[in-house]
C-alpha positions in Angstrom: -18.2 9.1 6.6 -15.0 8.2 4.4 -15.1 5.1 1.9 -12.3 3.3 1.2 -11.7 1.0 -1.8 -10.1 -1.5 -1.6 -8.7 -2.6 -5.5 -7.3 -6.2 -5.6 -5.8 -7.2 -8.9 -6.7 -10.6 -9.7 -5.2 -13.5 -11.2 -4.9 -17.2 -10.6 -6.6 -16.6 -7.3 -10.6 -18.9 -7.5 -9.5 -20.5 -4.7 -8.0 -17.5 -2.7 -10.6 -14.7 -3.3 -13.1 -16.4 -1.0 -10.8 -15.9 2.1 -9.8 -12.8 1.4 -13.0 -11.5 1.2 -14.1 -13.1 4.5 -11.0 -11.6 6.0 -11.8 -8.2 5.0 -15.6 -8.5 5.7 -14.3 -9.4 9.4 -11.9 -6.3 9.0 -14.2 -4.1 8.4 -16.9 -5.1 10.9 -14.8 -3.3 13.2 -14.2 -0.6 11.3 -17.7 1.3 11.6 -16.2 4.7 11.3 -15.8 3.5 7.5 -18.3 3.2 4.6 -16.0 0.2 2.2 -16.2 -1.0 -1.7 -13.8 -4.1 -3.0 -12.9 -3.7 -6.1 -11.7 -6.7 -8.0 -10.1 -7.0 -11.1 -10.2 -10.2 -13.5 -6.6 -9.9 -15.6 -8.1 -12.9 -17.6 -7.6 -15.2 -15.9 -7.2 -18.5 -17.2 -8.9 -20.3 -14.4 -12.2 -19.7 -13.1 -11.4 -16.3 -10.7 -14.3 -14.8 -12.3 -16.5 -17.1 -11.5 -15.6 -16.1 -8.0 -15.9 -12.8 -8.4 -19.2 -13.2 -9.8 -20.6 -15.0 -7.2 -18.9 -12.4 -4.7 -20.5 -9.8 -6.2 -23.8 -11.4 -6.1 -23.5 -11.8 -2.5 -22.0 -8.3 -1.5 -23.3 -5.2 -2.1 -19.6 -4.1 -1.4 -18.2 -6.0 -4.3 -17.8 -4.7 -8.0 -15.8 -6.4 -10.5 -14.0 -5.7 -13.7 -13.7 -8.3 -16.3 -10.1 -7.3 -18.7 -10.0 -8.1 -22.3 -7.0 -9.4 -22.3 -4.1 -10.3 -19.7 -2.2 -7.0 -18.9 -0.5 -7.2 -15.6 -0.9 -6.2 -12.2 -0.2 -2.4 -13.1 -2.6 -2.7 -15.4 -4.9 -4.2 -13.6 -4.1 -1.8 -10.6 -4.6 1.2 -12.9 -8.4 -0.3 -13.9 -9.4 -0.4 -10.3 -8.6 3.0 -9.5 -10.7 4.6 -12.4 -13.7 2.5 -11.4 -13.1 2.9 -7.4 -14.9 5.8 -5.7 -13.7 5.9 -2.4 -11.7 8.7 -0.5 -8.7 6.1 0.5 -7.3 3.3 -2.0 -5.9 0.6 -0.2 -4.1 -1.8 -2.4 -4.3 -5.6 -1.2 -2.9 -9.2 -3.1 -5.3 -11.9 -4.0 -3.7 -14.4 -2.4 -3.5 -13.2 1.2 -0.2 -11.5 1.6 -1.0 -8.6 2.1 -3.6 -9.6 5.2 -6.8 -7.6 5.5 -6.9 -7.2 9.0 -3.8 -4.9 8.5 -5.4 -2.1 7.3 -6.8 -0.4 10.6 -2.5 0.3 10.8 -2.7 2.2 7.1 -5.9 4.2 8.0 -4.7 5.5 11.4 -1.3 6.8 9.7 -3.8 8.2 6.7 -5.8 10.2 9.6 -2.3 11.8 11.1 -2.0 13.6 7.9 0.0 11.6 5.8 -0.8 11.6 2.0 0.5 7.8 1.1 1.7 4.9 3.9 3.0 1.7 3.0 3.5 -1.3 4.5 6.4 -3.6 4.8 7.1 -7.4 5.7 9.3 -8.8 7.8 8.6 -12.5 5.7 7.7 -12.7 2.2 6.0 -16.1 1.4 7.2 -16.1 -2.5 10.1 -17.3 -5.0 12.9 -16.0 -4.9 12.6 -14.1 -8.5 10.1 -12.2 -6.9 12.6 -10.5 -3.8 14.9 -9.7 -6.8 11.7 -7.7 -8.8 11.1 -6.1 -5.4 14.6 -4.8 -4.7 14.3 -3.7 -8.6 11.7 -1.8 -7.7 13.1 -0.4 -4.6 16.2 0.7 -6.9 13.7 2.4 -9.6 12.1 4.4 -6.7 15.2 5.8 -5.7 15.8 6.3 -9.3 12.6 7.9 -10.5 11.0 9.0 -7.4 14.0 10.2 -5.5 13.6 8.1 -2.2 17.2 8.2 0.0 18.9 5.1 -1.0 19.4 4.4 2.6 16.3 4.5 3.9 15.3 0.8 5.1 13.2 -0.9 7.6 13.9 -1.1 11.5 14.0 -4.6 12.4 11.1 -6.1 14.6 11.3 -4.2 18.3 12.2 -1.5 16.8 11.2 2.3 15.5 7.9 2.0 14.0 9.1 4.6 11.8 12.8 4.0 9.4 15.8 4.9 9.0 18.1 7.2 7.7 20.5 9.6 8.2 22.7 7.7 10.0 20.9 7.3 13.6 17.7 9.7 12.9 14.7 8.7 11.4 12.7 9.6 8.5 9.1 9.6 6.8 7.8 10.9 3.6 5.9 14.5 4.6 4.7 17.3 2.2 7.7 18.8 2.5 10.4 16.3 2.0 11.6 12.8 3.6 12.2 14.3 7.3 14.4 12.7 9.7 12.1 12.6 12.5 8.7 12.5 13.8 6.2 14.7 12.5 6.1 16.5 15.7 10.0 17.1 16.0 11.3 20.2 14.8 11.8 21.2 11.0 15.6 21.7 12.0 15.8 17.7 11.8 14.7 17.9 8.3 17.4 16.1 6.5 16.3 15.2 3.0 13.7 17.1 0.8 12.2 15.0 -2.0 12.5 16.0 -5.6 10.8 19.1 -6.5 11.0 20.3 -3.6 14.3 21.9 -3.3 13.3 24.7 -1.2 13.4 23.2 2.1 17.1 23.8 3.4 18.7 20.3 3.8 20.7 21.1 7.0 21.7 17.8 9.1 21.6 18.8 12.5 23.1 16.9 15.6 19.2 17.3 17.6 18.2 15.1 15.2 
């Protein structure tokens, strides 16, 4: 049976852990096929979020907390829960709900097709406006650093579950490079290889 951990940095968030936890409980109930830790992270808080923890961990077996020093940031906090997770998947989720729980069924079925890392993305973000501009920072340092296509984006609602990019194909991360089509379509329609992996011929072609 695979574990999955689920690490949720923490911060601000006594009155929000509560329902998150009850939302992934529920989650996971249905989930059977899956053994499950929550892993939450206390980036000192200066409220009382680990109080909550606490008494979360007191009532669920499946709950572990880690108490930081010091306020470091959600990276930070990130990084803690992976070395003291010990599941086979890492699901990442937000303290405050945004990143709902009963999601995650989505993110294990594309796990179980093969794929090494799946991400999710929103059609509405309920937060300021500072907070778009650090996520299309971020999309720009992954392009940067990581080498995703700059023109890969989301389909809109209705659409491709998958995205898009070269022009009208499609493309997902695989081993091999960012490929313009399903997993099942021919490696002809392989239009973009990822850094490092310059072996894969990046030939375009119209079957695409």
């Amino acid at each position: 049976m695979q574990k999955i951990s689920f690490v949720i940095p923490c911060y601000r968030s006594e009155h929000t852990l509560a329902a998150v936890h009850e939302e992934l409980t529920a989650t996971m109930q249905t989930l059977t096929q899956y053994d499950y830790e929550v892993v939450l992270i206390n980036d000192c808080s200066p409220d009382d979020t680990i109080g909550t923890i606490r008494r979360l961990v007191a009532a669920d077996a499946h709950v572990q907390g880690v108490d930081l020093a010091k306020n470091f940031g959600q990276h930070a906090a990130l990084m803690a829960g992976f070395h003291q997770c010990t599941g086979d998947i890492i699901v990442c989720l937000d303290d405050d709900g945004q990143t709902p729980a009963n999601e995650v069924g989505k993110l294990l079925n594309k796990i179980n097709e093969g794929y090494d890392v799946v991400y999710a993305s929103y059609d509405n973000k309920r937060q300021a406006g500072w907070r778009n501009l650090g996520s299309w920072v971020n999309s720009k340092m992954t392009e940067v650093m990581l080498g995703k296509p700059p023109e890969l984006a989301t389909l809109p609602p209705g659409g491709s579950s998958w995205t898009k990019c070269c022009g009208t194909s499609i493309a997902t991360p695989t081993s091999s490079g960012w490929c313009c089509a399903p997993p099942s379509a021919l490696p002809m329609c392989r239009c973009i290889t990822a850094p490092g992996r310059r072996d894969a011929p990046a030939t375009p072609s119209a079957s695409c």
